[in-house]
N, C-alpha and C positions, 0 to 999 in steps of 0.2 A: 420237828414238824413231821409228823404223820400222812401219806395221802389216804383220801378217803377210799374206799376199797369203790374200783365200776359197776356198775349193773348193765346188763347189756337188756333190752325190750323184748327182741328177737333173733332167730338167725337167719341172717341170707337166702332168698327166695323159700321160707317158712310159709310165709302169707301175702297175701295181696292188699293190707289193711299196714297205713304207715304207722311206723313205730309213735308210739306217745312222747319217747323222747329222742333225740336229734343222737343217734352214732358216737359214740368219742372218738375223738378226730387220732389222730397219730401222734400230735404231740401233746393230746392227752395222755392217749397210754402210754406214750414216752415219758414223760413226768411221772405216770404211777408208778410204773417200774423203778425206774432210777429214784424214787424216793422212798419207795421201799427199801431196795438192796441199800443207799445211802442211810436210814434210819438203824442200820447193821455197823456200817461203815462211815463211823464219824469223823465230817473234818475231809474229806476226801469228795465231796461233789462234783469236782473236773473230771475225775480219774474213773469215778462210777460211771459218767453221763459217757465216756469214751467208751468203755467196756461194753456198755449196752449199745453203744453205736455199732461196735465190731461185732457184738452178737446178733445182733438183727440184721447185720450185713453179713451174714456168715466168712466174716473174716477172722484175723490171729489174734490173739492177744499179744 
């Protein structure tokens, strides 16, 4: 399973006109990630979704 790549509208105070579509929330882009790096690394989905916790937490592996 593939994620589909995001599209972002615009960036943060760019405009004063609401984006057409709604932010992806964080556990969007938590899933895109982690199912990226996971579509590398087969069989391992606990261990990717950990890793990207600890990197976005700027913690150790």
């Amino acid at each position: 399973m593939t994620a589909a790549p995001l599209e972002f509208t615009s960036t943060p105070g760019s405009s004063s006109e609401p984006a057409s579509r709604p932010s992806p929330t964080f556990a969007q882009l938590f899933d895109a990630i982690a199912g990226n790096v996971a579509s590398v690394v087969h069989g391992k989905r606990d261990a990717v979704e950990l890793a990207v916790m600890c990197l976005l937490a700027e913690g150790h592996l």
